[in-house]
C-alpha positions, 0 to 999 in steps of 0.5 A, spaced: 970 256 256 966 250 256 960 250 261 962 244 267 955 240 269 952 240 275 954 234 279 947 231 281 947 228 288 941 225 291 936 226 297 938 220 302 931 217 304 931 215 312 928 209 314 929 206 321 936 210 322 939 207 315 940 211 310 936 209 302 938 212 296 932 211 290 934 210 284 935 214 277 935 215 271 940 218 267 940 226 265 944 229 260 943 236 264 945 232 270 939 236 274 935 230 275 940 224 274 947 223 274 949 225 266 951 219 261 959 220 262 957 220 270 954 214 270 960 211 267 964 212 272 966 210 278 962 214 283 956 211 280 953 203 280 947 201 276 942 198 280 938 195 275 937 197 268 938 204 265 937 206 274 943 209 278 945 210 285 951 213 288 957 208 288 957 209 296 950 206 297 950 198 300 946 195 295 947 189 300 942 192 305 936 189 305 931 194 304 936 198 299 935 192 295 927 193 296 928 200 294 932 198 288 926 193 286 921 197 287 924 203 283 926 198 277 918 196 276 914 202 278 908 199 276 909 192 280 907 190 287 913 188 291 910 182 295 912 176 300 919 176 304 920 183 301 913 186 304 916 185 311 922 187 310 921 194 308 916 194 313 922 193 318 921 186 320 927 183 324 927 176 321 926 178 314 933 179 311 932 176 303 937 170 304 935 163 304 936 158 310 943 157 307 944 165 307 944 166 300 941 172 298 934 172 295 931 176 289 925 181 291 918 179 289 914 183 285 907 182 282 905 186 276 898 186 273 900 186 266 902 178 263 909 180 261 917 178 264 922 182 264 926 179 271 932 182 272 938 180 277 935 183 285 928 181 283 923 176 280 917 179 276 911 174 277 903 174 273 897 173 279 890 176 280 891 182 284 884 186 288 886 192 289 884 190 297 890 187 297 894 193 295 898 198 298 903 204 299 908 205 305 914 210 305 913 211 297 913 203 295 908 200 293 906 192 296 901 187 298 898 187 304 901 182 310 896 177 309 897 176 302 905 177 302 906 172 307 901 167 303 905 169 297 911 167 301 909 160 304 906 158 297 913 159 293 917 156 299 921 150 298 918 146 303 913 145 309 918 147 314 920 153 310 913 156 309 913 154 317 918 157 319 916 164 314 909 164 317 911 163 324 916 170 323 910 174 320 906 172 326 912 175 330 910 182 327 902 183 329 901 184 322 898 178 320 895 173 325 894 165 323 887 166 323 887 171 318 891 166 314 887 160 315 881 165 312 885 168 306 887 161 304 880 158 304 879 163 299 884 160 294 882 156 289 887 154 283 893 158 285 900 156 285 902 153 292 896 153 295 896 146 298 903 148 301 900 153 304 894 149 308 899 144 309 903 148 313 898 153 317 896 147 323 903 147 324 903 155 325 904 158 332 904 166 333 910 165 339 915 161 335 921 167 337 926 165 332 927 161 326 932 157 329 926 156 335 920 154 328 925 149 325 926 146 333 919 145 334 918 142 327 923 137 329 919 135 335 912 135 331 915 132 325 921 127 327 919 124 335 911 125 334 910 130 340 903 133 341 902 138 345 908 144 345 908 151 348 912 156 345 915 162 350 910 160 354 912 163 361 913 158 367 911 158 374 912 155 380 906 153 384 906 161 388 905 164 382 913 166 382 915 167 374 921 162 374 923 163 366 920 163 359 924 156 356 923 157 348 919 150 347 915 146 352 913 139 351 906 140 356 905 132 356 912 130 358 914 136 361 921 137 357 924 144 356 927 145 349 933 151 348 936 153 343 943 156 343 946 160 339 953 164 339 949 169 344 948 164 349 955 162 348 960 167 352 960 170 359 953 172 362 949 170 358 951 163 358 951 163 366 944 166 366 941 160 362 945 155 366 942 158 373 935 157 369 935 150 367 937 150 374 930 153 375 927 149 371 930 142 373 928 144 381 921 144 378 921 137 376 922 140 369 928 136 363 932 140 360 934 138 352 938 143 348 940 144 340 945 148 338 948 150 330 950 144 329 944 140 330 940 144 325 944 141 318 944 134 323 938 134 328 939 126 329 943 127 335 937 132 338 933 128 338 935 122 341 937 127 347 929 130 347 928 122 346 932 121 351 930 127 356 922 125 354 923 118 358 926 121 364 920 126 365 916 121 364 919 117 370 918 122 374 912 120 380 909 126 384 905 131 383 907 137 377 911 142 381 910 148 374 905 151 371 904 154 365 897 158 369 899 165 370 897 170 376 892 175 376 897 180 375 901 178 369 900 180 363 900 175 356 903 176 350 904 169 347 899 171 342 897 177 336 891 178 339 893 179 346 899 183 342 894 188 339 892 190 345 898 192 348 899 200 349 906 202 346 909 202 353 907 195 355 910 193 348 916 195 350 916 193 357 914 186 354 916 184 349 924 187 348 926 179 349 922 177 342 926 183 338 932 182 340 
């Protein structure tokens, strides 16, 4: 009678309600590890070379596919986007702005490559200061994952608009950054890096917001810009917390998209510009189709910019919050919050 083997089933490893799947090798007792012939068929998909994970498993969920990277170099450090995203930040997905995924960064201390397709191996100076553990994987530091980041993105509105996301998780604040980039020398990207942390804030809610914001800095010129700041009227009463806030002219930038297309949603962002246009406050709004061709957003803000300015009498709106408010618009006042006020405070932020 021949002795069937043992069907290896691994242990699910949760994480913020998703169910992750480690990889594993081969094992011909099929004890360990699914057996050479199980791991030829179907109930099995290679996750990378000679690692396995059930055939069920999405390899398409972002922090599966950080697993899957961190198992397959097990001396490496996962780095940049992938630190965040294994640390469940909400806009660090492994796509690029076209949606296209990315590979996962991975620093090893040893000059060697071996990249295989899901990561990138990648040879730099790593202080053990630098190093960490969460949940089983090992990565750098925030500070050093979002420079990472920066340093290796395509362009200046690219590294933008990753350190405006990582300043949305408290991890890392922009005076960290600034310090830490002031103490690269030599390194690959550092002149990216320290083009793009001026034009960093910590209240920027979305990548959409970032890439707005730049179009106003970049395109028309516009100084002064307050991002998520709440408004005021001059009795102290919150009227709304537009995304952006040209504080010289006086123009409120929105941007919409799917979420603001239907049923309430689009009735309270109508009654608000509303609010706002009562205050003595223009309205300008970018929708999808301005992000691949911002031109026509822009000679609307242009537009908006030269009524404001055309408006005489005194400001009705203050961005001056009353003795009982709390602010959160930036990391440090974030910090401070308790677990009840963050989740009193910021559930808009997450959404």
């Amino acid at each position: 009678m021949v002795r069937r083997r043992p069907q290896f089933t691994p242990s699910p490893q949760w994480r913020r309600g998703v169910e992750l799947v480690r990889p594993v090798r081969v094992d011909p007792s099929g004890e360990t590890g699914p057996t050479e012939r199980q791991a030829r068929g179907r109930g099995w998909r290679r996750s990378s070379r000679g690692l396995y994970v059930p055939a069920g498993v999405d390899g398409d969920h972002v922090q599966q596919r950080v697993l899957e990277a961190a198992t397959a170099v097990p001396d490496g450090y996962i780095t940049g986007w992938a630190t965040f995203a294994w640390s469940g930040a909400h806009w660090f997905d492994g796509t690029d702005r076209a949606g296209r995924p990315v590979p996962v960064p991975i620093v090893v201390h040893e000059h060697r490559r071996d990249d295989q397709p899901g990561y990138v191996i990648t040879q730099e100076r790593l202080a053990l200061r630098h190093c960490r553990e969460l949940d089983g994987v090992r990565g750098t530091d925030p500070t050093r994952s979002i420079a990472f980041e920066a340093r290796y993105a395509p362009d200046l509105v690219s590294a933008v608009v990753a350190l405006d996301m990582a300043m949305t998780t408290d991890l890392v604040s922009k005076v960290e950054v600034a310090a830490y980039a002031a103490s690269l020398n030599g390194w690959t990207g550092v002149p990216l890096l320290r083009e793009a942390i001026p034009y960093v804030v910590e209240n920027s809610w979305s990548p959409m917001e970032s890439e707005m914001r730049l179009a106003w800095v970049i395109e028309l010129g516009v100084g002064r810009i307050a991002c998520n700041q709440p408004v005021f009227d001059l009795a102290g009463n919150h009227v709304g917390t537009p995304d952006l806030l040209d504080l010289d002219a006086g123009v409120v930038g929105e941007y919409d998209g799917a979420l603001h297309l239907a049923g309430k949603q689009r009735s309270r962002d109508i009654k608000r510009e509303g609010d706002f246009r009562r205050l003595g406050l223009e309205c300008v709004t970018m929708v999808a189709g301005d992000r691949r061709d911002p031109s026509d957003f822009l000679q609307r803000t242009h537009d908006a910019r030269r009524r404001a300015r055309h408006r005489v009498g005194p400001r009705q709106w203050t961005i001056t919050p009353p003795a009982w408010w709390t602010p959160t618009t930036t990391v440090e006042q974030r910090r401070a919050l308790t677990a009840d006020q963050r989740s009193r405070f910021l559930r808009r932020r997450s959404a």
